[in-house]
Every structure is written in C-alpha cells, then in structure tokens.
C-alpha positions in Angstrom: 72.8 102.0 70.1 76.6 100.7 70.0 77.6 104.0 71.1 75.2 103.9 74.5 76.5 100.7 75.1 80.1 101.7 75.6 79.3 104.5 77.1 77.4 103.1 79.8 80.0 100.4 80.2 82.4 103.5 80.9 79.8 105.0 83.4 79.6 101.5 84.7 83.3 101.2 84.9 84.5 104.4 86.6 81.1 104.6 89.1 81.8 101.2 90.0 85.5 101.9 90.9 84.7 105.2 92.6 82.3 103.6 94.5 84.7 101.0 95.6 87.1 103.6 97.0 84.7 105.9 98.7 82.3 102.9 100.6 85.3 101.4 101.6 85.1 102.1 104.9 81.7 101.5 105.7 82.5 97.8 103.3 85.3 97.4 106.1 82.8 97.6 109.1 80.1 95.5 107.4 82.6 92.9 107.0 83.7 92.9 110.5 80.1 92.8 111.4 79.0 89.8 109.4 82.1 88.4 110.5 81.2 88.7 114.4 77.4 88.2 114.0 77.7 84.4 113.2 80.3 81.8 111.8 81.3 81.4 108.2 82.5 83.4 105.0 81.6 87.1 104.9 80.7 87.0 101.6 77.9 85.1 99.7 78.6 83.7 96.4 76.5 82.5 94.1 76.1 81.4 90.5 73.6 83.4 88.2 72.9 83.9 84.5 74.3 86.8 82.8 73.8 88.5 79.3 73.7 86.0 76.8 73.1 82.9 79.4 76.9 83.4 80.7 76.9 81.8 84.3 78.7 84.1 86.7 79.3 84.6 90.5 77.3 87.4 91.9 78.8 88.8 95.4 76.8 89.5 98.2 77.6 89.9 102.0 76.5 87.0 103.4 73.0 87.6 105.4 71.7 84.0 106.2 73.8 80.8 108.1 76.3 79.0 106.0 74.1 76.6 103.3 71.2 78.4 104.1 70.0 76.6 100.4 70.6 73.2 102.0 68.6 73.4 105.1 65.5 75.5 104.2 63.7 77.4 100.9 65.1 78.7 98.2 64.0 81.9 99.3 63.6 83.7 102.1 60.3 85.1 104.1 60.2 87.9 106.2 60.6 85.4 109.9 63.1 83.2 108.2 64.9 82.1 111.3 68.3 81.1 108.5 68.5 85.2 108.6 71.1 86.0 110.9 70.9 89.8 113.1 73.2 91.8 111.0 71.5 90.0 107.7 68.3 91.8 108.4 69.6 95.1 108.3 71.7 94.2 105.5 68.7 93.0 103.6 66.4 95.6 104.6 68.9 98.6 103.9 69.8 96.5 100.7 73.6 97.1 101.9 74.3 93.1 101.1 74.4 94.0 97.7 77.4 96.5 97.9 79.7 93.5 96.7 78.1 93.7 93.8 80.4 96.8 92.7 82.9 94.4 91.6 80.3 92.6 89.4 79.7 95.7 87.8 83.6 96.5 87.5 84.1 93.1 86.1 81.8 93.9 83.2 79.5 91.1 84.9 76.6 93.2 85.9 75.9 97.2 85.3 74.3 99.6 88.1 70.9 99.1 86.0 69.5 96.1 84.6 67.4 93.0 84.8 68.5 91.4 88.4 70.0 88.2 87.5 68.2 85.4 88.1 69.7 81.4 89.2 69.7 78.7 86.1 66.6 77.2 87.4 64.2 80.4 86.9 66.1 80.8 83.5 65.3 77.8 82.1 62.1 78.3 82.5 61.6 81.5 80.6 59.1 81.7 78.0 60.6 82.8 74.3 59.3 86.3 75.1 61.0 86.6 78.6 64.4 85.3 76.5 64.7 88.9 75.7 66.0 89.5 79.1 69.0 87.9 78.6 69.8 90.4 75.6 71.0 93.3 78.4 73.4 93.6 81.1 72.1 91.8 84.0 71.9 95.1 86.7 71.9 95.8 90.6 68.3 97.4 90.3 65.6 97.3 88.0 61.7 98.3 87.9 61.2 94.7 89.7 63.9 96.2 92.2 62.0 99.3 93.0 58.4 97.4 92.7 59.5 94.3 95.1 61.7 96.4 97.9 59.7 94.8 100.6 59.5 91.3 98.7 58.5 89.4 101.9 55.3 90.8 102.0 53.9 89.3 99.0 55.3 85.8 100.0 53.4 83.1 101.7 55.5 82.1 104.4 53.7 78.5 104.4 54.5 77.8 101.1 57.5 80.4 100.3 59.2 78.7 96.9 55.7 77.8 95.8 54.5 81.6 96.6 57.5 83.2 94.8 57.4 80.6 91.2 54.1 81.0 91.1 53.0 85.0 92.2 56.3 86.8 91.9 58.6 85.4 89.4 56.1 85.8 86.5 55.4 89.6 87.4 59.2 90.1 87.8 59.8 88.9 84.3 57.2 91.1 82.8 58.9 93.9 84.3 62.6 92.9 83.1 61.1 92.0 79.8 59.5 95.6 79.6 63.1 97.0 80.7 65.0 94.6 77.8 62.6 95.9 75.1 63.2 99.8 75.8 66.6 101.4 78.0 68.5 104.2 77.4 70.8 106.2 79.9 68.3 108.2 80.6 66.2 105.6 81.6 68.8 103.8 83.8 69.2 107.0 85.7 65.5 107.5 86.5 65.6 103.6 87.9 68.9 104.4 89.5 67.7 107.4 91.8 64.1 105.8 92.2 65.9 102.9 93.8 67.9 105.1 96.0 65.1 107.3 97.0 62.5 103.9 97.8 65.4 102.3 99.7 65.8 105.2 102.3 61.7 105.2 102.2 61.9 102.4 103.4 63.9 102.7 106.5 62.5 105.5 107.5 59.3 104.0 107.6 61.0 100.9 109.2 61.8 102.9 112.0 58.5 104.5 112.8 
C-alpha cells in the first residue's frame, strides 16, 4: 500500500509537470480570454479541505464575476447569470480546472481522487463519509464522471437547498466508495472515463 502511494505521487508528479509544459499554450489563450471576457483576476482561488482536513487553495480559471459567493448561491445553476461567456465553455469543457495541475504538482491534490469539498460540507460529514479525507483529494472521481452535467439535477429555485439536500449526500457515497477501495489501476479507469464522458459531452452539446 506504501509502495502505491509513492508511486502514484511520482505519476502525479511528472504527469502534472508534463502536462504543464505541453497545455501551455492553450493555458496562455484561456487566460487571455478570461482576461478580455470580463473584469477581474484570471484565476479563481479558493480554500478547500485536503487529506487529513489540511485547508488548501484549489486553482481554477475564473468562470463567474468577481465575488460571485457574495452576490448569489453557493452554487451555480445551469442560467446563472454570475457565469460570464467564456465561463460557460470553460465549465462545460471542464477546461477551468486545468489550474489545478499545479495542485497536483504541489502534492495538494492527485489526477484521481475524491474532489475536494469547502469546510462547510466537511463539517458536516457523517463518521462514515470521514473516510474521505484519508486519500488524496483528486481532479476527477466517480462523482466527477456521474455529475458532468451537474446543473441538471439542481433546482434552479432553490439551488444551495437542491445541491445539500439531493447532491451532496450521493456525492459522498460515491467518494466514500472510492476512499474504501483505489489502486492505480483503478485511478486509470476513472481517469480515461473522465476524458472520454467530457468530450461526450461536447459533442452532444453541439448537436
């Protein structure tokens, strides 16, 4: 078990840095675009809970207006006028997480793992969703994959309500699930499944 851990830091460590390098032209344009779509920083930063309830700051390009969390939900529904033009490509082709390489070459995150969640959700897990917090907090996971088109099963009348209430809970069975059994092997069947259900999911946007 030791031994699968540093070696997926490893993978982790060098995939992270490659991928780095090779996006970072298209990380260049996006930044330019999120700079000229709307006012404010190009990145979003914001704290989440980590392996072993460490608070870090998860990277994102920045998708919404600046303090987005001060004039509207928590989350976000699918007509959330806070979303700027470039954010809902960004959020559809899941290309705002690309920061998120450097939370993964920081040793912060890994490619695969239980999406970190904010303090508030955390605090409220039960002593068998605690588990989560034994892994790697990851870029995708089975709630990834299950949830790509998240707005759909939110009630945009009642969005936070809709999320705590129908969402979360499923979420954590699904990163408690992940937390009781990984391997490599695993991680690369959630990995390419991600991949795969992402370009799905523009090509069906398009139609």
């Amino acid at each position: 078990m030791k031994f699968q851990l540093v070696l997926k830091r490893i993978l982790d460590f060098i995939f992270a840095l490659l991928g780095l390098i090779l996006l970072s032209p298209l990380l260049i344009v996006i930044r330019l675009l999120v700079k000229l779509d709307s006012k404010g920083p190009v990145f979003y930063k914001g704290e989440r809970v980590g392996k072993f309830g460490k608070i870090f700051k998860i990277y994102k390009f920045r998708t919404m207006v600046p303090n987005a969390e001060k004039i509207g939900t928590i989350h976000a529904s699918r007509n959330d006028p806070r979303i700027t033009k470039i954010g809902k490509f960004l959020r559809r082709s899941k290309l705002d997480e690309l920061p998120q390489l450097i939370n993964v070459l920081n040793g912060e995150m890994s490619f695969v793992g239980p999406r970190p969640q904010v303090k508030y959700y955390v605090d409220l897990y039960t002593e068998e969703e605690k588990i989560i917090l034994n892994v790697s907090p990851g870029m995708t996971d089975y709630a990834s994959i299950y949830y790509i088109n998240q707005e759909d099963f939110i009630d945009e009348e009642n969005v936070d309500k809709s999320y705590r209430e129908k969402i979360e809970p499923q979420k954590n069975k699904l990163r408690v699930k992940y937390a009781k059994n990984n391997s490599l092997f695993i991680d690369a069947g959630i990995f390419f499944q991600t991949i795969f259900t992402i370009i799905k999911k523009i090509i069906l946007k398009k139609k």
